[in-house]
PDB file with SEQRES, HELIX, SHEET and CRYST1 records, atoms N, CA, C and O in Angstrom:
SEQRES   1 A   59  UNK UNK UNK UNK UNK UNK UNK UNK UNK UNK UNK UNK UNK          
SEQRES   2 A   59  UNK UNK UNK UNK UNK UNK UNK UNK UNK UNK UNK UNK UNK          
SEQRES   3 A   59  UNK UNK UNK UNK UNK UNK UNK UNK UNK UNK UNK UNK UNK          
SEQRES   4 A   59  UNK UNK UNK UNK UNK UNK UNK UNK UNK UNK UNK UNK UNK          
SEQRES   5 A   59  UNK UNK UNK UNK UNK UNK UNK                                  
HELIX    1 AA1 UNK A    3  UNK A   50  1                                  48    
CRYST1    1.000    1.000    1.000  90.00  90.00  90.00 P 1           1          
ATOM      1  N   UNK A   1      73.467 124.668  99.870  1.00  0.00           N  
ATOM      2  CA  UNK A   1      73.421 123.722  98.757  1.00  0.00           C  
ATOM      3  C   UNK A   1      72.125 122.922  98.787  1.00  0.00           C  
ATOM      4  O   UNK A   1      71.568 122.655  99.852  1.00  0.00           O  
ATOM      5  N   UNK A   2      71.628 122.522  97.531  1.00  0.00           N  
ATOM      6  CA  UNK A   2      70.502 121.480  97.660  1.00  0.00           C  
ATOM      7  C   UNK A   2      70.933 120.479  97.813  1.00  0.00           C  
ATOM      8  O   UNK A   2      72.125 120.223  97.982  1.00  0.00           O  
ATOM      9  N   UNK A   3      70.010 119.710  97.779  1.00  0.00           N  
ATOM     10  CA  UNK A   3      70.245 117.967  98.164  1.00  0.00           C  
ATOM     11  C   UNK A   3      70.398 117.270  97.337  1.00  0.00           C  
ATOM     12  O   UNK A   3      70.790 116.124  97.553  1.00  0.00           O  
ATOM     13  N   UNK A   4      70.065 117.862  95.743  1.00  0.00           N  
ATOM     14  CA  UNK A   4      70.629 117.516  94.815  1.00  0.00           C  
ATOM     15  C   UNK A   4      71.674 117.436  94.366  1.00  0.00           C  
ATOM     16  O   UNK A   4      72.050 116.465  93.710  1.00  0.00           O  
ATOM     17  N   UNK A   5      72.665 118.870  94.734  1.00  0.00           N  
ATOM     18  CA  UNK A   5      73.436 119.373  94.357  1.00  0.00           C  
ATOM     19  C   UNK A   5      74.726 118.660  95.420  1.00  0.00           C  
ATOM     20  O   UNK A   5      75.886 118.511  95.037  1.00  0.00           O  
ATOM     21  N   UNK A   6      74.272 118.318  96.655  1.00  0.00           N  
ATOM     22  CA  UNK A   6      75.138 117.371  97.604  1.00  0.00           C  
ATOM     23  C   UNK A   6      75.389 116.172  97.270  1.00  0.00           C  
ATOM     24  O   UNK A   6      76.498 115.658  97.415  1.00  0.00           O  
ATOM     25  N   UNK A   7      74.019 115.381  96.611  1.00  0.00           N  
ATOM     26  CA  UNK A   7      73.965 113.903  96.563  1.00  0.00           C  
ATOM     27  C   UNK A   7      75.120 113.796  95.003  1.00  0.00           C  
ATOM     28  O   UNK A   7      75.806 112.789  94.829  1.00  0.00           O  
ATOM     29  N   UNK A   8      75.149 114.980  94.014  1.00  0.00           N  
ATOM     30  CA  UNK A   8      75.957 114.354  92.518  1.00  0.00           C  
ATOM     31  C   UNK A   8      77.769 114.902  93.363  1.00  0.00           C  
ATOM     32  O   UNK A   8      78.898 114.447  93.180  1.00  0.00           O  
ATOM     33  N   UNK A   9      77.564 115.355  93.727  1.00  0.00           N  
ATOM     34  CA  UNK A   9      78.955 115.726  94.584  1.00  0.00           C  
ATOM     35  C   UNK A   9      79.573 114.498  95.062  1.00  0.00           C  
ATOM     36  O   UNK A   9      80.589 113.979  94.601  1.00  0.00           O  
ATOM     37  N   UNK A  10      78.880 114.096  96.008  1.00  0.00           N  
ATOM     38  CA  UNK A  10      78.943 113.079  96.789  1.00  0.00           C  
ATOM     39  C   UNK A  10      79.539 111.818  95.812  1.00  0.00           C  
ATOM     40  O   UNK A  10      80.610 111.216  95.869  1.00  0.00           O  
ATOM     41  N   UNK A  11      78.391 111.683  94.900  1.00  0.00           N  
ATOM     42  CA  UNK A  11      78.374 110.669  93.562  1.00  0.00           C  
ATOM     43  C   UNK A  11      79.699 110.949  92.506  1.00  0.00           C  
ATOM     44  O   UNK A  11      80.206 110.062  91.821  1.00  0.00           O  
ATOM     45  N   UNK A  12      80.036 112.033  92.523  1.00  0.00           N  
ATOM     46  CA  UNK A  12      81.295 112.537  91.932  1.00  0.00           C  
ATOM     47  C   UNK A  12      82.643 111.966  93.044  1.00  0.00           C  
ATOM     48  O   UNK A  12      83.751 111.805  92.532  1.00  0.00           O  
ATOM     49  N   UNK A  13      82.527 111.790  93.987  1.00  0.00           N  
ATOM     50  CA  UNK A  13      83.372 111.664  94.695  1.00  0.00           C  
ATOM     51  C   UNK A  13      83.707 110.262  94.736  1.00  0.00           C  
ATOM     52  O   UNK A  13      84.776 109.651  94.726  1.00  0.00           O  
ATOM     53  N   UNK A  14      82.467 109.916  94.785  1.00  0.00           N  
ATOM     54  CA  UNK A  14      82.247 108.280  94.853  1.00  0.00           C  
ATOM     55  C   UNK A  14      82.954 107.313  93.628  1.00  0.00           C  
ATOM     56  O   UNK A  14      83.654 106.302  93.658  1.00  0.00           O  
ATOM     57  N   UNK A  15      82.482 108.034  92.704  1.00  0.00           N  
ATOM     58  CA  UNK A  15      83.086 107.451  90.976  1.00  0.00           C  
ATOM     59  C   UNK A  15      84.410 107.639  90.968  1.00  0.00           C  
ATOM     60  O   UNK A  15      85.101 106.679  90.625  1.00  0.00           O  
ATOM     61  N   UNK A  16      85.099 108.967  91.358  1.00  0.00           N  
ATOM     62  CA  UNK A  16      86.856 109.238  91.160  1.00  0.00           C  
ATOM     63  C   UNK A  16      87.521 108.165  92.327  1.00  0.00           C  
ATOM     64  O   UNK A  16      88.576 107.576  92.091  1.00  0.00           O  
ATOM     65  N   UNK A  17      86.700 107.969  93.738  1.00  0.00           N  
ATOM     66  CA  UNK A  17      87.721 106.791  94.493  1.00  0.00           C  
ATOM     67  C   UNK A  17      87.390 105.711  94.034  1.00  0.00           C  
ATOM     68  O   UNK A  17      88.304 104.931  94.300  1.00  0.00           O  
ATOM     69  N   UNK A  18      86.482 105.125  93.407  1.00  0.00           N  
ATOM     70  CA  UNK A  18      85.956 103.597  92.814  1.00  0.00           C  
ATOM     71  C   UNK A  18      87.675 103.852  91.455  1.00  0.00           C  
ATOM     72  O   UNK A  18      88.487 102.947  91.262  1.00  0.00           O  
ATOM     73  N   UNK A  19      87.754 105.174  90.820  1.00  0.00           N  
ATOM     74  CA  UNK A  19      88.829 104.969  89.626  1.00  0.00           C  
ATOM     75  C   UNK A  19      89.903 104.889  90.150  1.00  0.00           C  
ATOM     76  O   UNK A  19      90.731 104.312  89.445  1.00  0.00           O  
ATOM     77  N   UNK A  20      90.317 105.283  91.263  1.00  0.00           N  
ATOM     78  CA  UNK A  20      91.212 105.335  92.072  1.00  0.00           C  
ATOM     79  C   UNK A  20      91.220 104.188  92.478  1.00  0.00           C  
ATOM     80  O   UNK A  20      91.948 103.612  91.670  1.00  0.00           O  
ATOM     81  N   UNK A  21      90.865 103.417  93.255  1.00  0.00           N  
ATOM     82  CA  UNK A  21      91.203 102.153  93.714  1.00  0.00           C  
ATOM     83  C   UNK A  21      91.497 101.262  92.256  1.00  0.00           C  
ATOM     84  O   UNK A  21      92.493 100.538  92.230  1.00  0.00           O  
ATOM     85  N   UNK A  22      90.619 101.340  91.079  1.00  0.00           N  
ATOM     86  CA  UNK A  22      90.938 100.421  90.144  1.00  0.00           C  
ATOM     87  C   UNK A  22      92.079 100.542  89.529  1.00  0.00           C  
ATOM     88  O   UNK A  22      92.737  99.568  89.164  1.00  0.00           O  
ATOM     89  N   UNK A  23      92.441 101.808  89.347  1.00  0.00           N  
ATOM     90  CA  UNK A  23      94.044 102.037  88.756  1.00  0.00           C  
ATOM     91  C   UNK A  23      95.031 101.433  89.952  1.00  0.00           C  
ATOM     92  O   UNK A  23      95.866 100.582  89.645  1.00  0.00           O  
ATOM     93  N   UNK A  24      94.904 101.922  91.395  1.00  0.00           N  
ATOM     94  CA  UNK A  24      95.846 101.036  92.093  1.00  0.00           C  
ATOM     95  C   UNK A  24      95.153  99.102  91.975  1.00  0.00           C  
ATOM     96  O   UNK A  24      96.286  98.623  92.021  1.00  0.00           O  
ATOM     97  N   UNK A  25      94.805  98.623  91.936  1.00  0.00           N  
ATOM     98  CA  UNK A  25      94.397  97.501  91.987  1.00  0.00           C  
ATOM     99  C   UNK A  25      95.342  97.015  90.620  1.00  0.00           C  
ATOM    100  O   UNK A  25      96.250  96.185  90.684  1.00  0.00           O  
ATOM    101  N   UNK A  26      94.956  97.648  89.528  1.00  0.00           N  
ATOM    102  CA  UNK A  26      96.128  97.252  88.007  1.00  0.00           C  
ATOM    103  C   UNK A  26      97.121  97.375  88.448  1.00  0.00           C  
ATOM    104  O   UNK A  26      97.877  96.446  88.163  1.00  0.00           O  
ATOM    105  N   UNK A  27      97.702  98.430  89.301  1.00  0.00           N  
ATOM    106  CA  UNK A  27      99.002  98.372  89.133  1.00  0.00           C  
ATOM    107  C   UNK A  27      99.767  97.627  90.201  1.00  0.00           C  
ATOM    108  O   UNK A  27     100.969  97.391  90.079  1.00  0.00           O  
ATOM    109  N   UNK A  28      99.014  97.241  91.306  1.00  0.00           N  
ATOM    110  CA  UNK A  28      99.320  96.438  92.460  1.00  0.00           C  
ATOM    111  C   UNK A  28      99.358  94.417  91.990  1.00  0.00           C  
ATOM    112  O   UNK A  28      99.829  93.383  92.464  1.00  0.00           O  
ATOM    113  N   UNK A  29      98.406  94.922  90.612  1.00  0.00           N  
ATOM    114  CA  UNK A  29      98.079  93.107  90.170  1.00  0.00           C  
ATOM    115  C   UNK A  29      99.390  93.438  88.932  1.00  0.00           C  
ATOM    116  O   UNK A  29     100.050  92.422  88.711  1.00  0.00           O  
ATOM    117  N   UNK A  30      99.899  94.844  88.016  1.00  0.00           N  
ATOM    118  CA  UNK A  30     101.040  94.496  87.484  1.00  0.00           C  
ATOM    119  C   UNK A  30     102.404  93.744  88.422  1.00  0.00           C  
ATOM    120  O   UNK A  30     102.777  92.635  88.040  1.00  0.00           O  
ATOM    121  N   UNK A  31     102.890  94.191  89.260  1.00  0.00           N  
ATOM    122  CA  UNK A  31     104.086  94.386  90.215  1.00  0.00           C  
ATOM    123  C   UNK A  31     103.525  92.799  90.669  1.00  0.00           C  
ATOM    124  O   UNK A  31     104.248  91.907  90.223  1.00  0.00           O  
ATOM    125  N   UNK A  32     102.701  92.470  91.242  1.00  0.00           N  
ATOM    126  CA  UNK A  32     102.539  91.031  91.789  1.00  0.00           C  
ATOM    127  C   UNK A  32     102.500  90.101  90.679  1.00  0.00           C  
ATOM    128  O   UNK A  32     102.843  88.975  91.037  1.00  0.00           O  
ATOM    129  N   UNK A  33     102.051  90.234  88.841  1.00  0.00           N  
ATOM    130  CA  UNK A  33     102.766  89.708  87.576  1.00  0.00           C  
ATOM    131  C   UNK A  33     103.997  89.644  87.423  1.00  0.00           C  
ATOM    132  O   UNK A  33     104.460  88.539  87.139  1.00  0.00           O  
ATOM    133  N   UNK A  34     104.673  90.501  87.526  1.00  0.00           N  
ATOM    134  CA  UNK A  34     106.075  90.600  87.481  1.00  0.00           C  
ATOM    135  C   UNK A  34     107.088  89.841  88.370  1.00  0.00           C  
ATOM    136  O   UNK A  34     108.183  89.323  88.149  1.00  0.00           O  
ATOM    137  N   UNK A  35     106.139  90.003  89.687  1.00  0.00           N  
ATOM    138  CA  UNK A  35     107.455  89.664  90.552  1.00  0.00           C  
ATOM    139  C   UNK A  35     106.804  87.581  90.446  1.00  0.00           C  
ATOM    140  O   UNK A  35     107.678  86.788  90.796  1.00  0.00           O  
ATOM    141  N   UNK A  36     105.604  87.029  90.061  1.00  0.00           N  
ATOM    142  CA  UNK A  36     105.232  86.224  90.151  1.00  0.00           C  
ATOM    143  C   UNK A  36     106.098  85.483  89.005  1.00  0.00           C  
ATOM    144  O   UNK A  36     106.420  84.304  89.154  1.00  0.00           O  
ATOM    145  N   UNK A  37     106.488  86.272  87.775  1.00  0.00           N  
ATOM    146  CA  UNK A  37     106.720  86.170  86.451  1.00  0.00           C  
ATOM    147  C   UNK A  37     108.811  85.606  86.789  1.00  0.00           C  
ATOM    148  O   UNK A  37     109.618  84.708  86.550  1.00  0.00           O  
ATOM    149  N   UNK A  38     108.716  86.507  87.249  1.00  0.00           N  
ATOM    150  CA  UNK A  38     110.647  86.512  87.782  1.00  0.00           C  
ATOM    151  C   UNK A  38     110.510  85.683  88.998  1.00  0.00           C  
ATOM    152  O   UNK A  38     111.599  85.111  89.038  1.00  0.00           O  
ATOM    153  N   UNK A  39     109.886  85.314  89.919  1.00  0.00           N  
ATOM    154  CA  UNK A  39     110.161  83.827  90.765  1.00  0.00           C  
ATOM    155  C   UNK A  39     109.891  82.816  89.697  1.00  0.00           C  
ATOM    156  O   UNK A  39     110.787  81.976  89.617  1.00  0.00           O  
ATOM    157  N   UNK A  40     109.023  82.682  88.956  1.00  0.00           N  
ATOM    158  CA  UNK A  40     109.003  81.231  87.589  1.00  0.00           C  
ATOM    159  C   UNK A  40     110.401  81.551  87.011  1.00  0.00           C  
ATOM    160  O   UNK A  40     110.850  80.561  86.434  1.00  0.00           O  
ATOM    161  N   UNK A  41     110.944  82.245  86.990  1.00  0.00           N  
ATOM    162  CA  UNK A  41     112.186  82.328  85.999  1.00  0.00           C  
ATOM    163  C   UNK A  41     113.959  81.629  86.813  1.00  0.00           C  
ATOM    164  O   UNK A  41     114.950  81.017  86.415  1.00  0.00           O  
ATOM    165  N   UNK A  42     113.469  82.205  88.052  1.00  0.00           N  
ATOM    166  CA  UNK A  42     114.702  81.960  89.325  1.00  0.00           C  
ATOM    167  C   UNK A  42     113.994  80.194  89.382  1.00  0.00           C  
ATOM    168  O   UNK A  42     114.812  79.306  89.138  1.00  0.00           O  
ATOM    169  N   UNK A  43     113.193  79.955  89.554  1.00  0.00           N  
ATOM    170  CA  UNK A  43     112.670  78.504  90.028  1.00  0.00           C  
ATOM    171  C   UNK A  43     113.035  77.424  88.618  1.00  0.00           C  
ATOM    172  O   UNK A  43     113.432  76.259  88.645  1.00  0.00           O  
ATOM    173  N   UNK A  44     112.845  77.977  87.879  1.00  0.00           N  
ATOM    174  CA  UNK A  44     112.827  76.974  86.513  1.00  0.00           C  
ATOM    175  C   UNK A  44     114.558  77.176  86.297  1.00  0.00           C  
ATOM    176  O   UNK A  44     115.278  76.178  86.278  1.00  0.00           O  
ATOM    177  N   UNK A  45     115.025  78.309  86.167  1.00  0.00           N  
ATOM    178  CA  UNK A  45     116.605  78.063  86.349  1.00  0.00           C  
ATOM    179  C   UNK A  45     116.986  77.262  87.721  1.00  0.00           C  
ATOM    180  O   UNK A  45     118.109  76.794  87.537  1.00  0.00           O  
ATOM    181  N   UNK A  46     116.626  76.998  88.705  1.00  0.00           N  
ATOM    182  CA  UNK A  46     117.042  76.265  90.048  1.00  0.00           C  
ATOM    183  C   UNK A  46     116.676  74.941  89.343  1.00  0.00           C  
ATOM    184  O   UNK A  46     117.728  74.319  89.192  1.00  0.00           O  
ATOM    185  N   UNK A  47     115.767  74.337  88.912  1.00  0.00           N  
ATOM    186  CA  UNK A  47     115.217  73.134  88.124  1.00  0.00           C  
ATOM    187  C   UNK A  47     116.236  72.920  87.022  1.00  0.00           C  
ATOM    188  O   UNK A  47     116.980  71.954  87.195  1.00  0.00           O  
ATOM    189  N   UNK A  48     116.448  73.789  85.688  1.00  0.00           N  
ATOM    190  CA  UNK A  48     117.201  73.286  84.937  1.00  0.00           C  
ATOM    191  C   UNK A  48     118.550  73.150  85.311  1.00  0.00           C  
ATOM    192  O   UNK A  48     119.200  72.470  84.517  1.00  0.00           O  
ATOM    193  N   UNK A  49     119.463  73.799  86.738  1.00  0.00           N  
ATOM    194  CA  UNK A  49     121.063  73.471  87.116  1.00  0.00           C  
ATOM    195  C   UNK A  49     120.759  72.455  87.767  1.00  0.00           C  
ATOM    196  O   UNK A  49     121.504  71.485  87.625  1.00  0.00           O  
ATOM    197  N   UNK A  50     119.248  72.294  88.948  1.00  0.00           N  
ATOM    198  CA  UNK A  50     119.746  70.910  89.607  1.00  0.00           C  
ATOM    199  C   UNK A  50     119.563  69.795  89.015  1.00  0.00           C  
ATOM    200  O   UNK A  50     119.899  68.715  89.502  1.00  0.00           O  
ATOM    201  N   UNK A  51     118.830  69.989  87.541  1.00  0.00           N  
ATOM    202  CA  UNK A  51     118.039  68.864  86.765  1.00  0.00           C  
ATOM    203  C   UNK A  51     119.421  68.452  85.902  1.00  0.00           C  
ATOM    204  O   UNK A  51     119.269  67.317  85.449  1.00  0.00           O  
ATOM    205  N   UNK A  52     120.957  69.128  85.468  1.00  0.00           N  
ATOM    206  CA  UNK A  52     121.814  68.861  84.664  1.00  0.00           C  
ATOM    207  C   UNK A  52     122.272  67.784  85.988  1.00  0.00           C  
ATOM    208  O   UNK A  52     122.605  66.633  85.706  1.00  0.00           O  
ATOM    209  N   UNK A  53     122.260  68.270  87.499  1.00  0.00           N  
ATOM    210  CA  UNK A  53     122.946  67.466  88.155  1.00  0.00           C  
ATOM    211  C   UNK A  53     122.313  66.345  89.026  1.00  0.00           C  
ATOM    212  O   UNK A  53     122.834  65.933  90.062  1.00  0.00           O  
ATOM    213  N   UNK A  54     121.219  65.918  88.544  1.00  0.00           N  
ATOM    214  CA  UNK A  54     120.232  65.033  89.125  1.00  0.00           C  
ATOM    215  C   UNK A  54     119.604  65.252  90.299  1.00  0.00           C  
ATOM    216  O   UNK A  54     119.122  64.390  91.034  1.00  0.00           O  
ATOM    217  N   UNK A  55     119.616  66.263  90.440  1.00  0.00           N  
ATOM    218  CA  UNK A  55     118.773  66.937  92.033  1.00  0.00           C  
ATOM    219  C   UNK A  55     117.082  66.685  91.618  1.00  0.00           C  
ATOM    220  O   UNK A  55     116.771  66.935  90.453  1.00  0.00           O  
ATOM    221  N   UNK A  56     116.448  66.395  92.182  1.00  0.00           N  
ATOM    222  CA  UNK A  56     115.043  66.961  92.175  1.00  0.00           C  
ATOM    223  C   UNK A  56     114.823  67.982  92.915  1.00  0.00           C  
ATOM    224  O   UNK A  56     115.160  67.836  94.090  1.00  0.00           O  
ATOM    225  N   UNK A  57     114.378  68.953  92.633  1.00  0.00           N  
ATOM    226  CA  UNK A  57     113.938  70.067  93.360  1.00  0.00           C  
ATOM    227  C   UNK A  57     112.169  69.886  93.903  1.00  0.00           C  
ATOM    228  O   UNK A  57     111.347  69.431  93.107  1.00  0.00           O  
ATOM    229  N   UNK A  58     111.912  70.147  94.792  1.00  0.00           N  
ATOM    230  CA  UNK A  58     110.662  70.260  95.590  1.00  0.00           C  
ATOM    231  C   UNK A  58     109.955  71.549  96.141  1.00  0.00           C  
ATOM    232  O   UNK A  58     110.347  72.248  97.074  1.00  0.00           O  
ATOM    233  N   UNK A  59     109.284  71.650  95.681  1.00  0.00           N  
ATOM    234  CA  UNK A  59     108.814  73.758  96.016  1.00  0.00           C  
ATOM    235  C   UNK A  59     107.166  73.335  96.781  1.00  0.00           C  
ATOM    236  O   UNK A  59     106.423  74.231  97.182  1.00  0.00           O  
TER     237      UNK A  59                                                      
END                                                                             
């Protein structure tokens, strides 16, 4: 092979794990939205039952 022909290889390889990490990175930052999204939901329901019964809640 030339050294040309090594270095766009190489560069081919380089570009598909750079897309690879960015698709896991979206989907690692969806799942950490979600689960960030559903603790605000469990926490603000813990707030509005202890808030009917005068609790302050502290997080």
């Amino acid at each position: 092979m030339s050294s040309k022909a090594s270095s766009s290889a190489a560069a081919g390889k380089a570009e598909l794990s750079r897309e690879l990490a960015e698709k896991k990175q979206k989907l690692s930052r969806g799942k950490k939205e979600k689960k960030v999204s559903k603790g605000l939901a469990v926490l603000l329901q813990d707030v509005s039952e202890n808030g009917k019964e005068g609790k302050h809640v502290v997080t």
